[in-house]
Every structure is written in structure tokens, then in C-alpha cells.
MARGU-864296 format. One line per 10 residues: number of its first residue (from 1); their letters; for each residue x, z, y of N, C-alpha, C. Coordinates in steps of 0.1 Angstrom, whole numbers, plus 2048, in hexadecimal, padded with zeros to 3 digits. Example, Ala and Ser with C-alpha at 12.3 -4.5 7.8 and 13.67 -1.06 7.14 Angstrom:
MARGU-864296
1> AS> 884:84E:7C7:87B:84E:7D3:884:84E:7DF | 880:847:7EA:889:847:7F5:881:84F:800 .
end
This chain:
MARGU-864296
1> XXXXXXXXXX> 808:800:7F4:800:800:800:809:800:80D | 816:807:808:81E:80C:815:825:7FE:81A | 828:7F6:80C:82C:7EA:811:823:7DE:815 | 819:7DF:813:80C:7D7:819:80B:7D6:823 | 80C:7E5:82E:80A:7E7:83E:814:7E2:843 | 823:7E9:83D:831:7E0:840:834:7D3:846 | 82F:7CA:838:82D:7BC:83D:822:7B8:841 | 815:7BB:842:80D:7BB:84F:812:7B9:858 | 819:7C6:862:81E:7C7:86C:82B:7C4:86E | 833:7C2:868:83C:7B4:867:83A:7A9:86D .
11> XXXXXXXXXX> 82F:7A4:867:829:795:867:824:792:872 | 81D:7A0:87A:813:7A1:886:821:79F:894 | 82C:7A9:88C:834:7A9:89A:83C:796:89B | 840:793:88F:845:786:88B:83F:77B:892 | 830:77B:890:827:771:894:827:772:8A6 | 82A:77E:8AE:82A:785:8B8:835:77C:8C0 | 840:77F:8BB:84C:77B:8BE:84F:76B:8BE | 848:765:8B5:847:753:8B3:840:753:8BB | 836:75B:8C0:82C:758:8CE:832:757:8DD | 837:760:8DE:847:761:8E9:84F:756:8EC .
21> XXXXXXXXXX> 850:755:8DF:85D:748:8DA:859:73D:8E2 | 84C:739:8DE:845:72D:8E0:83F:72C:8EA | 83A:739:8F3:839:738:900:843:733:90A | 84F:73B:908:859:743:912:85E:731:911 | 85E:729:901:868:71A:902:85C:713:90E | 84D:712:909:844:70A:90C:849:70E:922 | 84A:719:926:84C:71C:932:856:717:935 | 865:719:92E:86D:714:933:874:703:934 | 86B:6FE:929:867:6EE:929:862:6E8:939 | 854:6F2:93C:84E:6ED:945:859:6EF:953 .
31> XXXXXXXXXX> 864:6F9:94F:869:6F9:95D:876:6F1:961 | 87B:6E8:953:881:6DF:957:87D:6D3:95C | 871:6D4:95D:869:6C5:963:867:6CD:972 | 871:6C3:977:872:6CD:989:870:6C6:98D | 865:6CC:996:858:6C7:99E:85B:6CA:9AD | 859:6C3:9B6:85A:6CB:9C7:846:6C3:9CC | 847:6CF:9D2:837:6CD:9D8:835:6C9:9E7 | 82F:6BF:9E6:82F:6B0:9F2:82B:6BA:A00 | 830:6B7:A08:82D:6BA:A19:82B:6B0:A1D | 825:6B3:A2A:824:6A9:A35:82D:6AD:A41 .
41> XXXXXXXXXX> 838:6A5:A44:841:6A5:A4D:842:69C:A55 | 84D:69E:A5F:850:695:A6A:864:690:A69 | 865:686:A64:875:67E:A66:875:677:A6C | 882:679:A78:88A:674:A7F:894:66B:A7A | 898:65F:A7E:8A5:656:A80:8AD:65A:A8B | 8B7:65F:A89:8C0:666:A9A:8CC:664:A99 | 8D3:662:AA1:8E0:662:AA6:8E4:670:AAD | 8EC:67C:AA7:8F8:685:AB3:902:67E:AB7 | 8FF:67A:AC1:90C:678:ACA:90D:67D:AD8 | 91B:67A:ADB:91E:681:AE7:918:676:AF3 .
51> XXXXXXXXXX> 914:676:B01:90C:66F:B05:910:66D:B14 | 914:668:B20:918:669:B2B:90B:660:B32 | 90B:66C:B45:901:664:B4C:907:65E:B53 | 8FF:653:B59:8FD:64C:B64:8F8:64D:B69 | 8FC:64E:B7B:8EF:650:B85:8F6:647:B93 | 8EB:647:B98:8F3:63E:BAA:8F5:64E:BAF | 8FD:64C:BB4:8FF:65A:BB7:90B:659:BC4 | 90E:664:BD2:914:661:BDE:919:66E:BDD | 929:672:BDE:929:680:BE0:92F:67F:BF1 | 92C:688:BF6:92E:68B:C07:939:695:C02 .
61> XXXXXXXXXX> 942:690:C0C:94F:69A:C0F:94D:69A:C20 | 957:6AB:C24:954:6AF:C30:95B:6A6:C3B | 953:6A7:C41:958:6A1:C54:960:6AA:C58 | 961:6B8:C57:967:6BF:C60:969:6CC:C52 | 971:6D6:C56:971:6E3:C50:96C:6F1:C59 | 969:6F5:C4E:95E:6FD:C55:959:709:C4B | 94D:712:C4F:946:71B:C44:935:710:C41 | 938:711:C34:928:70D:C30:91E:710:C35 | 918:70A:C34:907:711:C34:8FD:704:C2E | 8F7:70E:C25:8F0:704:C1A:8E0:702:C1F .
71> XXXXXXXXXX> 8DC:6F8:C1E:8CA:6FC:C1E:8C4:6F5:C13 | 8C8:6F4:C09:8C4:6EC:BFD:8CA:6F1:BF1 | 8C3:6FB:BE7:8CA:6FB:BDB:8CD:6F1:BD2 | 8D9:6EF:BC3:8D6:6E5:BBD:8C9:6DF:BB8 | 8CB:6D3:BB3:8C0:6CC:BB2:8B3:6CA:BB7 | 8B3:6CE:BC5:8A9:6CC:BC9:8A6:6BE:BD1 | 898:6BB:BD1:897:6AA:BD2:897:6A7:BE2 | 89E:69E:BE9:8A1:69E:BF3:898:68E:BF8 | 895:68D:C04:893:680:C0A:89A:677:C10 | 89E:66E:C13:8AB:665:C1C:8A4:669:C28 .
81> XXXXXXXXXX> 8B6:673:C2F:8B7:671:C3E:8B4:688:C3D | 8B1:689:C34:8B1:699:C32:8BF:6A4:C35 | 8BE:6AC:C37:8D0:6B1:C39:8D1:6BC:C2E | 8DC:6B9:C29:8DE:6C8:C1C:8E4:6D2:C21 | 8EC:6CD:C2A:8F6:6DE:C2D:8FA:6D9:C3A | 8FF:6E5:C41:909:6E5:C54:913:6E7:C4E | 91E:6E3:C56:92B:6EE:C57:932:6F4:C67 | 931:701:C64:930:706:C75:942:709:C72 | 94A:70A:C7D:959:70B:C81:95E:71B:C80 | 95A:71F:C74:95C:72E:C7B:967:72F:C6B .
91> XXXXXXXXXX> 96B:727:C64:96D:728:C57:980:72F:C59 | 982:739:C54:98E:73D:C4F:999:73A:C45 | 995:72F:C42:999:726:C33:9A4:723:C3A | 9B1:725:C30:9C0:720:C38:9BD:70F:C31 | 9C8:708:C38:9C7:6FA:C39:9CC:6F6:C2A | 9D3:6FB:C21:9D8:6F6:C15:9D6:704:C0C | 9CC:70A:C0E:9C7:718:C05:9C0:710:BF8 | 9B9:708:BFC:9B5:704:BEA:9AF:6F6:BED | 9B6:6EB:BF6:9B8:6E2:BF5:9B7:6DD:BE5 | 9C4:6DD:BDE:9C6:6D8:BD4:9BD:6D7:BCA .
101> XXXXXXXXXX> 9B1:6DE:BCB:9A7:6E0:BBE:9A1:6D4:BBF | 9A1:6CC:BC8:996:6BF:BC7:99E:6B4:BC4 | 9AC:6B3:BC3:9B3:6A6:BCA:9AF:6A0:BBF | 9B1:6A5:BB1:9AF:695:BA5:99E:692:BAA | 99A:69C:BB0:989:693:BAC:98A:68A:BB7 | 98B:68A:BC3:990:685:BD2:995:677:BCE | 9A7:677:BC2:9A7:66A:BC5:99F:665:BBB | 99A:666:BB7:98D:65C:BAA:980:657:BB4 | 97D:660:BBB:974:665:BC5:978:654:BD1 | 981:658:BD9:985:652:BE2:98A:63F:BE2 .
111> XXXXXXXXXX> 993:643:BD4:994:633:BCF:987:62E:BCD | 980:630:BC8:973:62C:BC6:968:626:BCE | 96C:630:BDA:964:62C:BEC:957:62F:BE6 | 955:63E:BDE:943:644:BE1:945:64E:BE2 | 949:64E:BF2:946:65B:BF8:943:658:C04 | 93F:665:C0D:935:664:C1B:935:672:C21 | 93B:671:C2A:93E:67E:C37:931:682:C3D | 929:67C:C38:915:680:C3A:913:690:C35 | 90D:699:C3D:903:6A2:C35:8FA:6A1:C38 | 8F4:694:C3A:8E0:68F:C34:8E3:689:C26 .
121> XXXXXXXXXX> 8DC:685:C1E:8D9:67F:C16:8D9:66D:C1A | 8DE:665:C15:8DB:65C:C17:8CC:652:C0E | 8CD:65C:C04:8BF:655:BFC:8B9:660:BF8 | 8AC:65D:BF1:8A1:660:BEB:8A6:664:BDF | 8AA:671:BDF:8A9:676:BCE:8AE:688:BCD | 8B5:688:BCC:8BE:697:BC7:8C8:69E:BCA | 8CB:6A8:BCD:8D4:6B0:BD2:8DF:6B5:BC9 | 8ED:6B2:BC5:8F6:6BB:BBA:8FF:6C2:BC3 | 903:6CC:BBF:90F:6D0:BC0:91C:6CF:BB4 | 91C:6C9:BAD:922:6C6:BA4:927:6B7:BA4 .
131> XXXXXXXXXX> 937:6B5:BA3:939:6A8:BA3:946:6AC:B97 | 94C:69B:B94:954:69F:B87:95F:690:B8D | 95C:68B:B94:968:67F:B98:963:673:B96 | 95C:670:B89:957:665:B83:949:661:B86 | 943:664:B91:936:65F:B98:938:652:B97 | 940:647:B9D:944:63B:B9D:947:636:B8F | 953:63C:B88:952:636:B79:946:633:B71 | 93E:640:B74:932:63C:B6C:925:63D:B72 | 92A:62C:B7A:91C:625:B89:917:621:B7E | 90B:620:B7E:901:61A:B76:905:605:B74 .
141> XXXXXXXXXX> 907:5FF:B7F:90E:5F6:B82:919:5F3:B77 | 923:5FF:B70:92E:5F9:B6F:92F:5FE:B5B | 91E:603:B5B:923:609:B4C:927:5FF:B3F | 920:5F2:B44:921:5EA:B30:92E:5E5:B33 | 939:5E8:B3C:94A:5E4:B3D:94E:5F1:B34 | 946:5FC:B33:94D:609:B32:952:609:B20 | 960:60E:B1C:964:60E:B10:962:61C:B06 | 964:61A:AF9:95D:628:AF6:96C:62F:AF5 | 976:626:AEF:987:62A:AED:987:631:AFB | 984:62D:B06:988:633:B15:97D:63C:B19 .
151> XXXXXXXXXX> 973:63C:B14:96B:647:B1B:96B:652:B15 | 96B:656:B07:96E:65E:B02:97B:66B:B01 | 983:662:B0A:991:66C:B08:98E:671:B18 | 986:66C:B23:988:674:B2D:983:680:B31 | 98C:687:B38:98D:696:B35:985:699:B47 | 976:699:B40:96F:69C:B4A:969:6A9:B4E | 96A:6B0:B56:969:6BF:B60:961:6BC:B69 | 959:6C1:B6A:94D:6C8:B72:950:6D3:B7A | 953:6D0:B87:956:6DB:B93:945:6DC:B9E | 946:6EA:B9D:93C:6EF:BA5:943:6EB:BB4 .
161> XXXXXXXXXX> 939:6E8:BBB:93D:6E9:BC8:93A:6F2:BD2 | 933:6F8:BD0:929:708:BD4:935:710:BD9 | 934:716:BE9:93F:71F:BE9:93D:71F:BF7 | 944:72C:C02:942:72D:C0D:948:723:C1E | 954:720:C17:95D:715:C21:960:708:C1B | 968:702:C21:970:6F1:C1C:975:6ED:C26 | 97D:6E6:C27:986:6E0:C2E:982:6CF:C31 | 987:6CC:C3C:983:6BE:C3E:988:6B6:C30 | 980:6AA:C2D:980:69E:C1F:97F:6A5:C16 | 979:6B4:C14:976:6BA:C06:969:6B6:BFF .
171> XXXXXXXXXX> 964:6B8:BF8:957:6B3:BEE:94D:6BA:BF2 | 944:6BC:BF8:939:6C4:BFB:92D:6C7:BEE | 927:6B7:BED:91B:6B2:BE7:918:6A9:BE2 | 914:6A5:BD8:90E:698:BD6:8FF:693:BD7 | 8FA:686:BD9:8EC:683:BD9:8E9:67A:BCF | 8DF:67D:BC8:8DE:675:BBA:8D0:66F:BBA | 8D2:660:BBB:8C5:65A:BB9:8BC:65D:BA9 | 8AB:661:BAC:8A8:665:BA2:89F:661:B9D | 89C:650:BA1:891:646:B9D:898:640:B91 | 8A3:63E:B8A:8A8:63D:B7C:8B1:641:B7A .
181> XXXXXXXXXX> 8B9:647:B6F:8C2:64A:B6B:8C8:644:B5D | 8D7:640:B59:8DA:63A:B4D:8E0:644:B47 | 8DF:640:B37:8E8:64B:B2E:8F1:642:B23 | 8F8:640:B21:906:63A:B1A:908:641:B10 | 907:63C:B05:90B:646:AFB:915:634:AEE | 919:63D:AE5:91D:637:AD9:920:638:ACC | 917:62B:AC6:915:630:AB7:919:62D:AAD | 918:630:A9B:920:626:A96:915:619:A92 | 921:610:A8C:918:604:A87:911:606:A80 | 90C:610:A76:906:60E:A6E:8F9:617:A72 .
191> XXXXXXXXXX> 8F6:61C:A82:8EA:621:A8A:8E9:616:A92 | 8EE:60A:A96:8E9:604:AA4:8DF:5FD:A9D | 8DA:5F7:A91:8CD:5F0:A8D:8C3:5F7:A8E | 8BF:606:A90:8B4:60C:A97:8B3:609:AA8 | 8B9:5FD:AAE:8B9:602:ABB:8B4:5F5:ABB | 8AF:5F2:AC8:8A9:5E6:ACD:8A9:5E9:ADC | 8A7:5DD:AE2:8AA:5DE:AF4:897:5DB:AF3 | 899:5E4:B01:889:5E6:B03:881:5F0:AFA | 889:5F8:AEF:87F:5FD:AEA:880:60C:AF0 | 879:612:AEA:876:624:AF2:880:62E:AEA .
201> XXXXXXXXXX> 88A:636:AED:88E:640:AE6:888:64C:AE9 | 888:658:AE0:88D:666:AE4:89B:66A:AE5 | 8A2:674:AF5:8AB:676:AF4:8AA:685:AF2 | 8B1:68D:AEC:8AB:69C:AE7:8BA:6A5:AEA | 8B8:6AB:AF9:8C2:6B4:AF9:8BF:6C3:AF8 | 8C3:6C2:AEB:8BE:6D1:AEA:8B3:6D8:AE9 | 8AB:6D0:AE8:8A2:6DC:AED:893:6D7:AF5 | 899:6CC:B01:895:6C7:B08:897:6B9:B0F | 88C:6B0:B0A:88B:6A1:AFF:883:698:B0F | 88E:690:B13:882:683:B1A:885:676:B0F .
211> XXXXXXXXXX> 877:66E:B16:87A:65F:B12:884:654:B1A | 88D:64D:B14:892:642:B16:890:633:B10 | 893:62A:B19:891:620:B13:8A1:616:B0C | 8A3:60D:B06:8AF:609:B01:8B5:600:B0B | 8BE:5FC:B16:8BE:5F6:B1E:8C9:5E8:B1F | 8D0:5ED:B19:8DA:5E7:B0B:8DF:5EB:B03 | 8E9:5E2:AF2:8F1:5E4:AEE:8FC:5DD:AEB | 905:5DE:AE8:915:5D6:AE9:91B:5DD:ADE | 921:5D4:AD3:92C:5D7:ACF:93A:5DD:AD6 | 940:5E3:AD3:94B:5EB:AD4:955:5EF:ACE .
221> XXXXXXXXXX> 95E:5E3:ACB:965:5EB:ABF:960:5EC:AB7 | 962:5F6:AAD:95E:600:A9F:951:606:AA6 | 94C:609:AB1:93F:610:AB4:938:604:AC0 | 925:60A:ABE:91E:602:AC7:91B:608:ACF | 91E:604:ADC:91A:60F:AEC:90C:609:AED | 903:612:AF3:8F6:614:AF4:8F1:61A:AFE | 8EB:610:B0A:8E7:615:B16:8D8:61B:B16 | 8D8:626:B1B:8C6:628:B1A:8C4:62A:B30 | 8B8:627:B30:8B2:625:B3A:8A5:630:B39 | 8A6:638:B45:899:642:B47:897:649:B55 .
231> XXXXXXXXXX> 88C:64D:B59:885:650:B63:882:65B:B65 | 887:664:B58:87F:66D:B51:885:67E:B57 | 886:687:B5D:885:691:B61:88F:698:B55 | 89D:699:B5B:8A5:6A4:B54:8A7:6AF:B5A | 8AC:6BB:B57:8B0:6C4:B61:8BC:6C2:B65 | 8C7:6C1:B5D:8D4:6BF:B61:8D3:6B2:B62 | 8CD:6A5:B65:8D3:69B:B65:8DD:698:B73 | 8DE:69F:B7D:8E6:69A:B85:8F0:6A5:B87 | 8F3:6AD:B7E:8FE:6B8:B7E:909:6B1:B72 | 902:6AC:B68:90C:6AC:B58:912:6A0:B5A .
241> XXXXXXXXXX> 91C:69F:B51:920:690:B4F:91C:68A:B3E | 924:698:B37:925:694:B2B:91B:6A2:B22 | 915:69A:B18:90E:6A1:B14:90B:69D:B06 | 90D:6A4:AFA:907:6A3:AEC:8F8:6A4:AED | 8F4:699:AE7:8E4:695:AE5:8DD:68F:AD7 | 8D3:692:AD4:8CC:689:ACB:8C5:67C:ACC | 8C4:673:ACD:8BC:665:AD1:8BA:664:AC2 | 8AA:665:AC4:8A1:664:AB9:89D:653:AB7 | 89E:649:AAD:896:63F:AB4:88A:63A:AAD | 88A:643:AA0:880:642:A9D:87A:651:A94 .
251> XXXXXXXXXX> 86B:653:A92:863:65F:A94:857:65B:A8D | 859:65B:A7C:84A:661:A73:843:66C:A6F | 839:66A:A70:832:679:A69:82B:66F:A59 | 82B:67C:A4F:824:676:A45:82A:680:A3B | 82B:679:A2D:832:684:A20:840:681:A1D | 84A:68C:A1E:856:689:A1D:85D:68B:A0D | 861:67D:A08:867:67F:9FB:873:679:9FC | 87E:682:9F0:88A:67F:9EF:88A:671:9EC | 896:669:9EC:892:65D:9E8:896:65A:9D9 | 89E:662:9D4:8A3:663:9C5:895:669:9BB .
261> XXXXXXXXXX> 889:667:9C1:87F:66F:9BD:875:664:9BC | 87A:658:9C3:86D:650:9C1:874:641:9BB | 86C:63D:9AD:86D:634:9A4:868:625:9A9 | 86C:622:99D:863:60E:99B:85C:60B:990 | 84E:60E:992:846:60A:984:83E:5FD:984 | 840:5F4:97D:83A:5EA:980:83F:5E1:98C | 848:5E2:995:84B:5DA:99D:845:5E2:9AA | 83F:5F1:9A7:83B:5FA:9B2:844:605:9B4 | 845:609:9C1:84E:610:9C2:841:61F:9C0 | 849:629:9BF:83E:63A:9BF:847:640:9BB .
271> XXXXXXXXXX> 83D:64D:9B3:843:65C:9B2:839:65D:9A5 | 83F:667:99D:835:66D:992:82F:67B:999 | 824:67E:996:81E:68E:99D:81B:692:98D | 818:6A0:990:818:6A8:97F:80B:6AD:986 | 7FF:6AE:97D:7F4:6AF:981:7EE:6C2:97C | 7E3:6C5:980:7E0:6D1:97C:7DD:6D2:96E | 7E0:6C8:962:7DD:6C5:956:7ED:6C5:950 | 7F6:6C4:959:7FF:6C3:953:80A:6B4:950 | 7FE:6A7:952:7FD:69B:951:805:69A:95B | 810:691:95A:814:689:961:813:677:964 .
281> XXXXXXXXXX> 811:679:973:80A:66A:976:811:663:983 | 812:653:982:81D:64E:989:812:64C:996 | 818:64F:9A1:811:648:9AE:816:63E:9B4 | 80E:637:9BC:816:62C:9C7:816:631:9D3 | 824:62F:9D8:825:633:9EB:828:625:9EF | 826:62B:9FD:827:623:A05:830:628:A13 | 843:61D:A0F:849:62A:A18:848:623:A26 | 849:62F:A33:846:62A:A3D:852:625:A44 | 85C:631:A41:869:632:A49:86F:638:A3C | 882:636:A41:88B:63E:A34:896:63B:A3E .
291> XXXXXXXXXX> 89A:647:A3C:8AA:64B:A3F:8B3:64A:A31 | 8B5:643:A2C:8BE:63F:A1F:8BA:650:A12 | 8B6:659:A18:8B7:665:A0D:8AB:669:A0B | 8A2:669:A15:891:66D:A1B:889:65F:A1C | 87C:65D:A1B:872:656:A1C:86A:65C:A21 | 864:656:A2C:853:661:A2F:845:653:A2F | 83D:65A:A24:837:653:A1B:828:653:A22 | 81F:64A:A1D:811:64F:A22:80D:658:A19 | 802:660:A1D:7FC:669:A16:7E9:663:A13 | 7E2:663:A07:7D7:663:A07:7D5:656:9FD .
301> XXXXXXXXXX> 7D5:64D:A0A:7D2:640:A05:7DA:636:A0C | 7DD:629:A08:7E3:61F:A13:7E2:614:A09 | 7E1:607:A15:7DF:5FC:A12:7EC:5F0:A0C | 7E4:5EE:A04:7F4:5E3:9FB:7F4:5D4:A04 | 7FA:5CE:9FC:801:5C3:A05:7F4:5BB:A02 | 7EF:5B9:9F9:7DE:5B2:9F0:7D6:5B7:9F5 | 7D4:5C6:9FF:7C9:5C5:A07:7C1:5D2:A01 | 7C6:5D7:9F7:7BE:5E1:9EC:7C3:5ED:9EE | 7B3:5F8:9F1:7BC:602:9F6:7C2:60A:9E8 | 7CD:60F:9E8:7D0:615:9DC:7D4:626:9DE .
311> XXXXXXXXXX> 7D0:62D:9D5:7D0:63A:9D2:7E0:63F:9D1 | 7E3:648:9D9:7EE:64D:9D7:7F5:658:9DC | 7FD:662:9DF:805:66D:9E0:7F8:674:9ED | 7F9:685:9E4:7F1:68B:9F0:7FB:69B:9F6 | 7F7:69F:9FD:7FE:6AB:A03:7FE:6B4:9F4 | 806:6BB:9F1:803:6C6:9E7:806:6C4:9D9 | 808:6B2:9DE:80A:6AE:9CE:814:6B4:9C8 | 817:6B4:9BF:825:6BC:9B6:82A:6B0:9A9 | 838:6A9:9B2:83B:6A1:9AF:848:6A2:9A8 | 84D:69A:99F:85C:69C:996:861:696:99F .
321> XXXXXXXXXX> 870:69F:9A5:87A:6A2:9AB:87E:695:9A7 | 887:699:998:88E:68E:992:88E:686:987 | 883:678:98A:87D:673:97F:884:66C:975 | 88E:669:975:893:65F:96F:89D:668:962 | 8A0:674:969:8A1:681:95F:897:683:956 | 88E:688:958:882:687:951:87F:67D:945 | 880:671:94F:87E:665:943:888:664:937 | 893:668:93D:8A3:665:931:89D:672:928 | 89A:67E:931:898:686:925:88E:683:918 | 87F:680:91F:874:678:912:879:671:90A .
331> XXXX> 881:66A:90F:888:65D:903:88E:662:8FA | 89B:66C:8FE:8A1:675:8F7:89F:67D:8EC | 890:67A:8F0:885:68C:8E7:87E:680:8DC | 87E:672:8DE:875:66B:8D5:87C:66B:8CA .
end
């Protein structure tokens, strides 16, 4: 009798344990089929690059030496024939006390012939105190000459001009026309086929993003210079020169899939989804845009090239990661 219960419960724990067995393989089967679960996202095509402005721009150097006196903070928007600052004769500044802080901007400044002993404004636009030498190098006029070998290596500084005295021919201010501005930048060859003249960019500094338009492009050597054209309200546009930016030029919304995730069945391109059954079933997308690694796909329904609308990938779906693994493995198992 005592060995009857024995192997009973033997048998009961035995059959228990092949239960486990068969679970725990059946679970960890299902968790080699790796699945990621569909969103709906937004991808960008962008270029970081480093980016320089262009503006018409006048910097006034002094008539006379003297003590300041300001009536215009930076950037504020000025009218032609307006005045930004006096200088009254009361200044204590010795004659060669800090002369020398201006002279490299002076001769870049001076060779150039854009400067003006004015404190009006001569045009319609903007107030800086900030100049860097290169107002004239980079005239809007003279940018598709500009090289990337040469623009890149110059060692550009940004001097405040803000301060209580100056000396006669020192830098006071500049006036910056603010009905357009240009931005220069350069890319490699294998980004300038997103670009087109006349089309619309996003430029994204940081944070805070206007529109441009493409105004030209040119080869360059090993890189393509790329002028954008805008109207568009920066804050520092008439302080910076050079600045790291994003130029977006193109911007989908829809479902974002790896692209090693989506097959060819039939001469259709898709994705397999693994369904609440367990079943797995092939879909057709329809890609909109791809950055070589990402695709963003339509979601719901979309139309084929025959006109028929066809069923395919939805938000939530739960799709195999990596199908083609999957498939070597079934064959394997046959």
C-alpha cells in the first residue's frame, strides 16, 4: 500500500515537473521571436553642421573720443536717420590705453571700406554691439566665392563693444539690415540630394527653429556649400557669426520601422505582426520616407500603385524585429 502512494505521488510530482518543463520551454520559445511594438513617430533627414551668417551690415566707428552715452540697447530695431549713442569730450581715456584691442578688426574693417563715422543709423533694421572683422567677408553679395578649406580655419572672435569711453576710429556699433538674412553652411556629398534651390528648410538652433528657404548649392571640393535665404526672426542673428545648427529638410510623421525588419514577399515589400493568436502574418507598407536605417511607414490603410486600397500595419501592432532570423530558424526546425 505504502508503495502505491509512493509512486502515486511520484508520478503526480513527475507529471508536475514535465508541466514546468513544457511551460517554462513553450515561454521561452515565444521569447525568442522578438517582437517591438509599432508607434507612431516623427523622422527627420538633417544635417549638424557648423553654419555662418550673412547680413548687410555697417559698423560706425568714432568721429571723435570721448565718454559714451547710449540710448539704444542691443538689438533693438532702429529706423534710417535714428541716433544710437552721443559722445560728449569729457573722456579720461589715455591716447594709446587700449588702442590696440581693435586694430586686427580695424584692418579687416577698413580694407574693406564698411565703415561710417555716423551715429544715426543709416538704414532700416537693427542695432549690435558686437562686431568680429568679417562683416564684409561675409556681405551677402560675396558668399557663393566663399571656400569651405578657407572659411573654416578662420579664427573668428566676437568683441563686445559696450563700455564707457573710445578713442577717435574706434568701433562703436554696427547696423544690420533686417528685411533678409543668409546662412552658409557645408555638407557632405552624400546630404546635398536632399537639398533643392527654392525649397523650404528647418534651421534648428538649439532649441529655437526658423524657416529658410535653399538659395543655392555648389560643389566644393570634397563638400557642398549651401546658401539658405530667410526673413525669419533670430535672436542673435546680428550678434553671431558662427554657429552649430540643424537644417532639417525633410519631416514625416507616421510608424517608424527598423529597416532590417521589413521583407519582400511576393515582390511586396512589409513586415510580419504576431497577432493576439499567436499567428503570424505578413503585412504591406507603404514607406513614405527612410534614412538608410528607419522607414516611416503609413499606418491603417494606403493606396497601391493599381488603385486598391490595401490593409496594413497599425499603431500597437507587435511586429518581428528580426524576420529573416525567424525564417532560417523554421527551416532549421523542418
Amino acid at each position: 500500500m505504502k508503495r502505491s502512494v509512493k509512486f502515486i505521488i511520484s508520478y503526480i510530482v513527475l507529471l508536475v515537473v514535465l508541466a514546468g518543463i513544457i511551460q517554462a520551454y513553450s515561454h521561452f520559445s515565444g521569447a525568442l521571436v522578438q517582437t517591438e511594438v509599432l508607434k507612431y513617430q516623427t523622422m527627420e533627414i538633417a544635417d549638424n553642421v557648423d553654419c555662418y551668417f550673412a547680413r548687410d551690415e555697417i559698423v560706425h566707428v568714432a568721429p571723435s573720443g570721448g565718454q559714451i552715452n547710449y540710448y539704444m540697447n542691443d538689438g533693438t530695431k532702429i529706423r534710417k536717420g535714428s541716433a544710437v549713442l552721443a559722445i560728449s569730450n569729457s573722456s579720461k581715456k589715455s591716447s594709446d590705453e587700449e588702442r590696440g584691442k581693435y586694430d586686427d578688426i580695424m584692418k579687416r574693417l577698413l580694407a574693406a571700406n564698411t565703415t561710417t563715422n555716423s551715429l544715426t543709423s543709416d538704414i532700416n533694421g537693427c542695432v549690435s554691439y558686437y562686431i568680429d572683422g568679417y562683416e564684409n567677408y561675409f556681405n551677402p553679395a560675396n558668399l557663393k566665392s566663399l571656400k569651405y578649406d578657407e572659411v573654416s580655419k578662420l579664427n573668428i572672435k566676437i568683441e563686445n563693444l559696450t563700455r564707457k569711453d573710445c578713442l577717435t576710429g574706434e568701433p562703436l556699433f554696427k547696423t544690420v539690415r533686417d528685411s533678409g538674412w543668409y546662412i552658409i553652411a557645408w555638407v557632405k556629398p552624400e546630404s546635398i540630394g536632399n537639398y533643392e534651390v527654392g525649397n523650404p528648410v528647418s534651421v534648428d538652433f538649439r532649441g529655437s527653429d526658423i524657416t529658410a528657404t535653399v538659395d543655392s548649392i555648389a560643389e566644393d571640393g570634397q563638400m557642398w556649400q549651401v546658401i539658405l535665404k530667410t526673413n525669419r526672426y533670430y535672436k542673435d542673428f546680428a550678434d553671431k557669426r558662427r554657429v552649430h545648427v540643424k537644417i532639417v529638410t525633410q519631416e514625416y510623421e507616421g510608424i517608424k520601422i527598423k529597416n532590417s525588419s521589413i521583407v519582400n514577399e511576393g515582390g511586396k515589400a512589409g513586415v510580419y505582426i504576431k497577432n493576439k493568436n499567436g499567428d503570424i502574418l505578413f503585412r504591406p507598407i507603404k514607406i513614405n520616407m527612410s534614412d538608410g536605417e528607419y522607414s516611416i511607414v503609413e499606418a491603417g490603410r494606403f493606396i497601391d500603385e493599381n488603385g486598391k486600397e490595401v490593409l496594413t500595419v497599425e499603431v500597437y501592432d507587435d511586429m518581428l524585429k528580426e524576420p529573416k532570423k525567424e525564417k532560417e530558424k523554421k527551416e532549421g526546425e523542418k
